[in-house]
C-alpha positions in Angstrom: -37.5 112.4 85.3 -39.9 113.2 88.2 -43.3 113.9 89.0 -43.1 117.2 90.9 -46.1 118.6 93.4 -45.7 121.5 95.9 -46.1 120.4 99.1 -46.1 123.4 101.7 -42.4 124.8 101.6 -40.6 122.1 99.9 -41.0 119.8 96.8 -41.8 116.3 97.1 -40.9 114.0 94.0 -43.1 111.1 93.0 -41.3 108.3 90.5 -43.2 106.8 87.8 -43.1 103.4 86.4 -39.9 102.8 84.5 -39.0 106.9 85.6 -41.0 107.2 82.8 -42.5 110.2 84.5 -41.7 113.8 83.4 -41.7 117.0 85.1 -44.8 118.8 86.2 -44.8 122.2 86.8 -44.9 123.0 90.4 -48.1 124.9 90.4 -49.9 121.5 90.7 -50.9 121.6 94.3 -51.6 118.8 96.8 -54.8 118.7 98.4 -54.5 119.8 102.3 -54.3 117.2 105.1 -52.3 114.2 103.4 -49.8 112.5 105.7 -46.9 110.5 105.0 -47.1 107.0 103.9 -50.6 106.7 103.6 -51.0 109.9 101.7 -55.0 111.0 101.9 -56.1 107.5 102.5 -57.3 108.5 106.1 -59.7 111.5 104.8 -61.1 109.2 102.0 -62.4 106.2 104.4 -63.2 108.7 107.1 -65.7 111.1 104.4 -64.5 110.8 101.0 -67.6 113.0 99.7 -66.7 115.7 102.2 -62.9 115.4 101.2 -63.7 115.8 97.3 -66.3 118.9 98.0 -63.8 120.3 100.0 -61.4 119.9 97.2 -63.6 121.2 94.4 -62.9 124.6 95.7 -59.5 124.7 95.1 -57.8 124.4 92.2 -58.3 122.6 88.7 -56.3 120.3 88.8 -54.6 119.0 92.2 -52.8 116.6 94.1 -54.0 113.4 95.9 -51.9 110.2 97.3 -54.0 107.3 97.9 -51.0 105.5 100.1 -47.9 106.0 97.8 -49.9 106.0 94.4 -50.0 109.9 93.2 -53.4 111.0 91.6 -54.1 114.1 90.2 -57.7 115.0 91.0 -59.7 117.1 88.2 -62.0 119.5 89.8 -63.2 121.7 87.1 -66.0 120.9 85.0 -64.6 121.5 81.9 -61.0 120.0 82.6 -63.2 117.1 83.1 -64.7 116.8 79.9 -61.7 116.7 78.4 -60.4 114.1 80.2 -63.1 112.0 79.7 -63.8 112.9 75.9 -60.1 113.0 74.7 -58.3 109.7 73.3 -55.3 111.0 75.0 -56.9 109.0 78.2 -58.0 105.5 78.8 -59.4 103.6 81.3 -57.5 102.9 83.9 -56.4 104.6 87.3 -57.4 103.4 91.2 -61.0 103.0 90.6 -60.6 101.3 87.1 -58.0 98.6 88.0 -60.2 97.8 91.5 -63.6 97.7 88.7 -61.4 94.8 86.9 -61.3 92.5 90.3 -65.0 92.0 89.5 -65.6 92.7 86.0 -62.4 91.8 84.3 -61.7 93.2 80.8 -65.3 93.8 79.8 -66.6 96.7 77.8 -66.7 98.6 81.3 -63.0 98.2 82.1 -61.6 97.6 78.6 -58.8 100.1 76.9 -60.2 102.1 74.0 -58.4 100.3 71.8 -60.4 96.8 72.7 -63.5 99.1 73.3 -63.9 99.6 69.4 -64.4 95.8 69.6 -66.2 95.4 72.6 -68.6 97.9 71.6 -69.6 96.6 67.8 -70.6 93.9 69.8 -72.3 95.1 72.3 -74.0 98.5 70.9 -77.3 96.3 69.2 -78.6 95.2 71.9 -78.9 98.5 73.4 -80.4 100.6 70.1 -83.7 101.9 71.0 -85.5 99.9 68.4 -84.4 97.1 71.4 -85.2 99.1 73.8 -88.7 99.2 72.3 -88.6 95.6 72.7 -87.5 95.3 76.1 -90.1 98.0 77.2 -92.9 95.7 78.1 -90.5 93.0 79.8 -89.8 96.2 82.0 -93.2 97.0 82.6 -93.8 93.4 83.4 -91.4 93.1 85.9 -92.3 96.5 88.0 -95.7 94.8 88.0 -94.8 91.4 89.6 -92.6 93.4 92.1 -95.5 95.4 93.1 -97.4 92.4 93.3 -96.0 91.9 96.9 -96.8 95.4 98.2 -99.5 95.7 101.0 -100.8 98.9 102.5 -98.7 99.7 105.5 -95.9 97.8 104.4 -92.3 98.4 105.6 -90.1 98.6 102.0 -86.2 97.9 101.6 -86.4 99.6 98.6 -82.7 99.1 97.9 -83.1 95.5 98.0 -86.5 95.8 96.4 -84.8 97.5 93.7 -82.0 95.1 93.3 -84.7 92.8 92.8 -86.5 94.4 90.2 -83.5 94.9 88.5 -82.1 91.7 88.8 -85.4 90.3 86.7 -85.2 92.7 84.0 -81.4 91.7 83.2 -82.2 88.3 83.6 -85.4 88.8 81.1 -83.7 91.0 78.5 -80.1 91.2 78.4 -79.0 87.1 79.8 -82.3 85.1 79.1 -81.0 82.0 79.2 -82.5 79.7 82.4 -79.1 80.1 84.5 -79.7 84.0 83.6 -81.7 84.8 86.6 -80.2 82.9 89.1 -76.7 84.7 88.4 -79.2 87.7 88.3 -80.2 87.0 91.7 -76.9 86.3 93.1 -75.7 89.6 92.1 -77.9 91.5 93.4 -77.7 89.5 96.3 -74.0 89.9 96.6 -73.5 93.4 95.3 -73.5 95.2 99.0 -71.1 92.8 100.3 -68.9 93.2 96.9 -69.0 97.5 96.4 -67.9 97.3 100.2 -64.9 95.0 99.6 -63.8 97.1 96.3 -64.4 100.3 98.1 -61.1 98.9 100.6 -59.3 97.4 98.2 -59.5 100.8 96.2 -58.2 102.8 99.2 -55.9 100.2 100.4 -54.3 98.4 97.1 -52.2 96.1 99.1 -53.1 92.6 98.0 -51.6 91.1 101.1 -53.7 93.0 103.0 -57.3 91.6 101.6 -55.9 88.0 101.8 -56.1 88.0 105.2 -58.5 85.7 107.1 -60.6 89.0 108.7 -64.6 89.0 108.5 -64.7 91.7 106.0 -62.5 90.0 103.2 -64.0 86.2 103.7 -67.6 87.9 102.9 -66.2 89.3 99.8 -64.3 86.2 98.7 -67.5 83.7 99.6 -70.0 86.6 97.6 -67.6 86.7 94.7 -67.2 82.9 94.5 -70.6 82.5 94.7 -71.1 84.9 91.9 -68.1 82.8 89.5 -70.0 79.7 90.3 -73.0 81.0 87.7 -71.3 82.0 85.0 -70.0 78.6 83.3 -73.6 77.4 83.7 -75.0 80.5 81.8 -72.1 79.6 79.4 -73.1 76.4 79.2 -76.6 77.2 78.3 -76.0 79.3 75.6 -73.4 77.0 74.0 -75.8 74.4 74.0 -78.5 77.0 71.9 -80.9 77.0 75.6 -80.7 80.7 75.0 -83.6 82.9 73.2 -81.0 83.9 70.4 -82.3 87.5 70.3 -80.4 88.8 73.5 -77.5 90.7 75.0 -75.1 87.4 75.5 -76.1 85.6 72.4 -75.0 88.6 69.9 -71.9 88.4 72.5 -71.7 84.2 72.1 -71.7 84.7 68.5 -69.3 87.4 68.0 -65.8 86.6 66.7 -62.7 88.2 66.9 -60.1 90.0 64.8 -59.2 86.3 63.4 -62.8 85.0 62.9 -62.7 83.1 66.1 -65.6 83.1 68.7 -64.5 84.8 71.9 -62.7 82.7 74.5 -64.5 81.7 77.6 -62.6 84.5 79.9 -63.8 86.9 77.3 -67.2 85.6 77.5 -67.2 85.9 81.4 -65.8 89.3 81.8 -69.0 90.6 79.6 -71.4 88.7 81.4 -69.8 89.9 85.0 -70.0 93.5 83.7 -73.8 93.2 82.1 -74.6 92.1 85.4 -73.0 94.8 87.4 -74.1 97.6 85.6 -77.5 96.4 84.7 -78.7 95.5 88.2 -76.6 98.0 89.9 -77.3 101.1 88.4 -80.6 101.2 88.0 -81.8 100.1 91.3 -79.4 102.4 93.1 -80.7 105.5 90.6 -84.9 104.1 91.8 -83.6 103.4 95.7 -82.5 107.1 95.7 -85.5 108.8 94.0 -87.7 106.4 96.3 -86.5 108.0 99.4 -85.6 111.3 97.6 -89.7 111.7 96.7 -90.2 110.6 100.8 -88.6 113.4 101.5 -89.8 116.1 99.1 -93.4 115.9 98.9 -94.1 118.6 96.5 -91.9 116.9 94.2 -94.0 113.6 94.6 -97.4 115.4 93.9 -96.2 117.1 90.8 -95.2 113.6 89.4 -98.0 112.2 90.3 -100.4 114.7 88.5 -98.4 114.0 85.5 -98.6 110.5 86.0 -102.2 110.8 86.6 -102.8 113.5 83.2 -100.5 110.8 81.0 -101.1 107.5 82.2 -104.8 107.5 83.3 -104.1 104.6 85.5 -102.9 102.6 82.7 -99.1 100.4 82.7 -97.2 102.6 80.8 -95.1 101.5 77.5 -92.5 102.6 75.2 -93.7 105.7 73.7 -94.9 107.2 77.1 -91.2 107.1 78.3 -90.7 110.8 76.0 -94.5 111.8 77.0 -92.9 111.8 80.6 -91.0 114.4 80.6 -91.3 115.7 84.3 -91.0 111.7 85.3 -87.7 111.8 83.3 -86.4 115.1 85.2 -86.6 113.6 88.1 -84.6 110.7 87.6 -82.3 113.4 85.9 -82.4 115.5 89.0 -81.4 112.5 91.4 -78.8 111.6 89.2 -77.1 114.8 89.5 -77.5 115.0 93.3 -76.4 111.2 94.1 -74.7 109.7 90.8 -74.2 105.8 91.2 -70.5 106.1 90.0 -69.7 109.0 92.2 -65.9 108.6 91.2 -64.2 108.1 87.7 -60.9 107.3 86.6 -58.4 107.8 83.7 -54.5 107.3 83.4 -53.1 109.4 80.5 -51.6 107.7 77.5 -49.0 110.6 76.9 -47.8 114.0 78.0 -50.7 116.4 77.8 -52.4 119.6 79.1 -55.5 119.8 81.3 -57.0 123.0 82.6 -53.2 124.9 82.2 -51.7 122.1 83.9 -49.2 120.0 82.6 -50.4 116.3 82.8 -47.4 113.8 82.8 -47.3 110.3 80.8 -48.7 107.2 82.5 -50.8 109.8 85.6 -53.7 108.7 87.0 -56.6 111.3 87.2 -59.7 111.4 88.6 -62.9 113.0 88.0 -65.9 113.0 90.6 -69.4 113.6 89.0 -70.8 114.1 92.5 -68.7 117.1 93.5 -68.8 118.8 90.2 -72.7 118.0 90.3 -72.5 120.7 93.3 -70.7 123.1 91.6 -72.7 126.2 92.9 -71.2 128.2 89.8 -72.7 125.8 87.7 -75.8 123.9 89.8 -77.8 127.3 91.9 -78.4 126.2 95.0 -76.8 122.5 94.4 -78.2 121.0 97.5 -81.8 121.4 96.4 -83.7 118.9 94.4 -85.0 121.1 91.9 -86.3 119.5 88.6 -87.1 121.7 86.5 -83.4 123.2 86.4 -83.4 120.4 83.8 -86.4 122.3 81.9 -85.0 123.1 77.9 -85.4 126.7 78.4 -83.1 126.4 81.8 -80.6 123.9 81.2 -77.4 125.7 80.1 -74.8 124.8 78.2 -72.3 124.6 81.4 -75.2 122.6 83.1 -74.5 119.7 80.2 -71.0 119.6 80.2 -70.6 119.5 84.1 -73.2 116.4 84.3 -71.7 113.3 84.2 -73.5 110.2 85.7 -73.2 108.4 83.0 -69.2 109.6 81.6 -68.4 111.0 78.4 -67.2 110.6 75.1 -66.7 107.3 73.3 -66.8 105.6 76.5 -69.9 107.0 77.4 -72.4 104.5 78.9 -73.7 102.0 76.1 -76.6 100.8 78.2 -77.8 104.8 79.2 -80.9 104.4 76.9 -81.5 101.5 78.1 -81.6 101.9 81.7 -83.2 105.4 81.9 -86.0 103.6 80.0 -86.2 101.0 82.9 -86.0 103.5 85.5 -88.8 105.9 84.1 -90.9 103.0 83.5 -90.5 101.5 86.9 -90.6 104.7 88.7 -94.3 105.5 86.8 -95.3 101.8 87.3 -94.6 102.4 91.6 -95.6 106.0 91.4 -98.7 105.9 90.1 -100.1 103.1 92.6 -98.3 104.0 95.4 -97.1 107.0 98.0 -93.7 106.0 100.1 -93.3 107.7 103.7 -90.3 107.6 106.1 -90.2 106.8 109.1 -89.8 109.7 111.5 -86.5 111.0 112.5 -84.8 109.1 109.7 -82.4 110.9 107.6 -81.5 109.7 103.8 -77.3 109.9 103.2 -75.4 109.2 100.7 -73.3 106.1 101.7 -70.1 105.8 99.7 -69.1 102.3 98.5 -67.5 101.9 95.3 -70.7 103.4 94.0 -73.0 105.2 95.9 -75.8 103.9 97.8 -78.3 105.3 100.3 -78.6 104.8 103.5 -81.6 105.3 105.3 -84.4 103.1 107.0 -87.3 101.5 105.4 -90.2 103.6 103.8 -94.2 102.5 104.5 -96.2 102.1 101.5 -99.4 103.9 101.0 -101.5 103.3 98.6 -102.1 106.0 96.1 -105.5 107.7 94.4 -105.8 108.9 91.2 -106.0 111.7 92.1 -103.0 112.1 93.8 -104.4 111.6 97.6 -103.8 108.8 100.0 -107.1 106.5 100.3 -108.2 106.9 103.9 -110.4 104.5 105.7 -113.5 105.3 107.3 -112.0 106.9 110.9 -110.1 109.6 108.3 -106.7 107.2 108.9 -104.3 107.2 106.1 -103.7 103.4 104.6 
């Protein structure tokens, strides 16, 4: 059978594995502007956020080609719950099988069926009780990165932030020695790596990335520097040089089905995806409400009286992160408007229905949290940081269900405690001592890599009262 999509006046038939494909009805619509032979490719690397806004306003469910590979986009909010809650759909899909190229099989990239696994393993070190332990580790960190900040500094906050985040995974979740130095060489590398997945995601022609051009020897040398680390951290923690209370040594001492300890590959795809989320995530989600709070100073000052009202100048620990509420909305807020994983992925496991449409067997879908984050229906005035829209009495139920930064379902982010504790510590830690200004004429955008990063120029650190004004020296001159 065939997989059957309207194009304009005639039908166009797309083959699945095996013609294991089965008939779709032919309201399933392709998205405008695809060519032949490389499908919606072009749109995608030209402005893929533009191309998936544009498509949010069509229908439910639609038709993409990344090259020959059909995709059926998901554009509805509540079409995409379903595709993310149901067990009908697993992992997999153009973004999941490019995550694998770095990750491997770990409990990012794993099918539900080894997630059940995966995740026994991995879910203690992520329950709040230690979280609560973590908490001052966090706090610890923020303060030695701050450490370095001088009053009319110029800030990279991204790679400040990679920093930062780097520490903290190396300090809680891989503590063994060898830890931070893979720590440090993943957040080193990341920029080079999101590019290279980003083309080998649009373009899923091996023979095309093993060609000796610039762009693919920067992300072979960054990835091999990155596979170098690992057997020493496995090393490390075989040889009991580990703290025994972390992440990797629940994950070192698990065994499998058969009561055997897992294999070394097994072992290295968790450590690969611990440090790509945990460094990655949380220092894109502080880079973005850095700059987002340089550009919205209303926003700042409102923080920063809450900061000043709860904190009192004080570091702040574990129990502040729920006393913080408006710190927390923020992060909430920035989440919505720039979500790290601006793109998700499923294949279905079987015929089903999504939205009215029929789904075939073996299709890949996809789901993009940042366009139905700007669902206008959904988000008033989507554009505009705003919040309080994330107030209890405001938040609606179709508010919940649309936001997905951190997926849905079963496969729901394990580590989402975890790092939103990070990020609200860090962010009071910075924005309680300090006030972040852009330079003028510089404009923050989103810059889409395989996650989403932002791109804008460095921000100037001023140091900040306690009461919520910039110290000023003498001659009335900001410092």
């Amino acid at each position: 059978m065939h997989y059957v999509v309207r194009t304009c006046p005639v039908s166009t038939c797309w083959s699945g594995d095996g013609g294991a494909w089965v008939r779709v009805a032919e309201k399933i619509r392709p998205v405008a502007g695809g060519v032949p032979v490389v499908g919606h490719v072009h749109r995608l690397a030209r402005d893929p956020l533009k191309f998936l806004l544009r498509a949010r306003g069509g229908d439910a469910v639609a038709a993409v080609r990344i090259g020959s590979r059909p995709v059926l986009l998901v554009n509805d909010a509540q079409a995409a719950r379903q595709v993310l809650v149901s067990a009908v759909f697993d992992k997999g899909g153009p973004f999941m099988d490019t995550a694998r190229l770095l990750v491997g099989n770990g409990v990012i990239t794993c099918s539900n069926a080894e997630h059940r696994r995966q995740q026994a393993v991995m879910r203690p070190a992520f329950h709040r009780d230690q979280v609560a332990r973590f908490a001052p580790v966090m706090s610890a960190c923020a303060l030695e990165e701050l450490a370095h900040w001088r009053p009319g500094g110029q800030i990279d906050v991204e790679s400040r932030m990679y920093a930062l985040a780097a520490q903290v995974v190396a300090r809680t979740l891989i503590a063994a020695p060898a830890g931070r130095r893979a720590a440090d060489v993943m957040a080193a590398a990341l920029p080079v790596l999101l590019e290279g997945m980003f083309r080998r995601m649009l373009v899923p022609v091996p023979l095309v990335h093993r060609l000796p051009l610039p762009a693919n020897r920067r992300f072979e040398r960054a990835r091999a520097r990155l596979e170098e680390t690992i057997p020493q951290i496995i090393a490390q923690y075989r040889a009991g040089q580990a703290p025994g209370d972390d992440l990797l040594s629940l994950v070192m001492a698990a065994m499998d089905d058969d009561g055997r300890p897992l294999s070394e590959r097994e072992v290295r795809d968790q450590i690969m995806s611990v440090l790509a989320a945990g460094v990655e995530t949380t220092a894109s989600l502080l880079a973005w409400t850095l700059h987002a709070l340089a550009d919205h100073p209303e926003v700042e000052q409102t923080l920063g009286s809450e900061l000043d009202r709860e904190l009192g100048g004080r570091t702040p620990v574990y129990a502040d992160v729920q006393r913080l509420s408006y710190t927390r909305r923020v992060l909430t807020e920035v989440l919505r408007l720039w979500p790290p994983t601006w793109m998700l992925s499923r294949i279905a496991l079987e015929p089903t229905t999504v939205a009215g449409f029929a789904v075939p067997a073996g299709a890949d879908v996809i789901v993009s949290p940042y366009a139905l984050h700007r669902d206008p229906a959904v988000f008033p005035e989507p554009e505009r940081l705003d919040p309080d829209r994330w107030l209890p009495e405001r938040t609606t139920a179709a508010q919940r269900q649309a936001f997905t930064a951190f997926g849905g379902g079963r496969r729901k982010c394990l580590g989402e405690h975890y790092g939103m504790t990070e990020a609200v510590l860090a962010l009071a830690m910075i924005s309680s001592r300090w006030q972040l200004r852009k330079t003028p004429g510089a404009r923050l955008r989103p810059h889409p890599r395989f996650l989403l990063t932002p791109q804008a120029g460095p921000l100037t650190t001023v140091p900040r009262s306690r009461a919520g004004h910039m110290h000023q020296d003498r001659f009335g001159h900001s410092r």
